[in-house]
C-alpha positions as CSV (number, residue, x, y, z in Angstrom):
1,X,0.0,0.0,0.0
2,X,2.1,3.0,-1.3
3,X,1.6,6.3,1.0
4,X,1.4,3.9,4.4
5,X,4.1,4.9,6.9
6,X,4.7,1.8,8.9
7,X,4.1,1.7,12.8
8,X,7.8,1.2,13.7
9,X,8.7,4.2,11.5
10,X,6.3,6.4,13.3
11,X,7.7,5.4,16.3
12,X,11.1,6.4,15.5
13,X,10.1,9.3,14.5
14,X,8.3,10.0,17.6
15,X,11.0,9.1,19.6
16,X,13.4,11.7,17.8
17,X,10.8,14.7,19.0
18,X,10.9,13.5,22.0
19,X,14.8,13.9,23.2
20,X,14.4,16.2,25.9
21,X,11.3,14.6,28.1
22,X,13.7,11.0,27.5
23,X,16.5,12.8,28.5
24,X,15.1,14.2,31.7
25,X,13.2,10.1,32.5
26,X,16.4,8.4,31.5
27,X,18.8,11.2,34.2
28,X,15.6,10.3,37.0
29,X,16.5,6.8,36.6
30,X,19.6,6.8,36.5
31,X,20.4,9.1,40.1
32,X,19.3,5.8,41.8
33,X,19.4,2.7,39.4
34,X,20.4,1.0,42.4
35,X,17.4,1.2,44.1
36,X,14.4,1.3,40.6
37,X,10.9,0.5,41.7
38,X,7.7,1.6,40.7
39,X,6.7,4.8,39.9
40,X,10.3,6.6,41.0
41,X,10.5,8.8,38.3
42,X,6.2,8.8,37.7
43,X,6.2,12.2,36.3
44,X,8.4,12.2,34.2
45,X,7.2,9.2,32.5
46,X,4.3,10.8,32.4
47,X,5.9,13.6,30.1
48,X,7.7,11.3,28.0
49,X,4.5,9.1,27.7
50,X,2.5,12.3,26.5
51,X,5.0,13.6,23.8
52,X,5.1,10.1,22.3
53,X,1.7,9.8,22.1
54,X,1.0,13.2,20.9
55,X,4.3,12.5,18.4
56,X,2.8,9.7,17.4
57,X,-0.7,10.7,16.2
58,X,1.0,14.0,14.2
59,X,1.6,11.7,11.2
């Protein structure tokens, strides 16, 4: 089907937009990877989460 973009292409391309909210998750994760558990770095998931999605659906 010419025109179609396929779903893992969108989702690079969502990830690329996205630099600065995976940035800020993957630095929250990181200041105590010794001790991950749910929900540490909530928020900022959250914010990541949101610009992929809304990435995702430009296209």
């Amino acid at each position: 089907m010419p025109g179609r973009t396929r779903p893992i292409d969108k989702l690079a391309t969502a990830a690329a937009k996205c630099s600065k909210e995976s940035s800020l998750y993957g630095k929250c994760i990181l200041a105590d990877y010794n001790n991950v558990r749910k929900d540490m770095c909530i928020n900022e998931f959250m914010k990541l989460k949101e610009c992929y999605l809304k990435a995702y659906k430009q296209r």
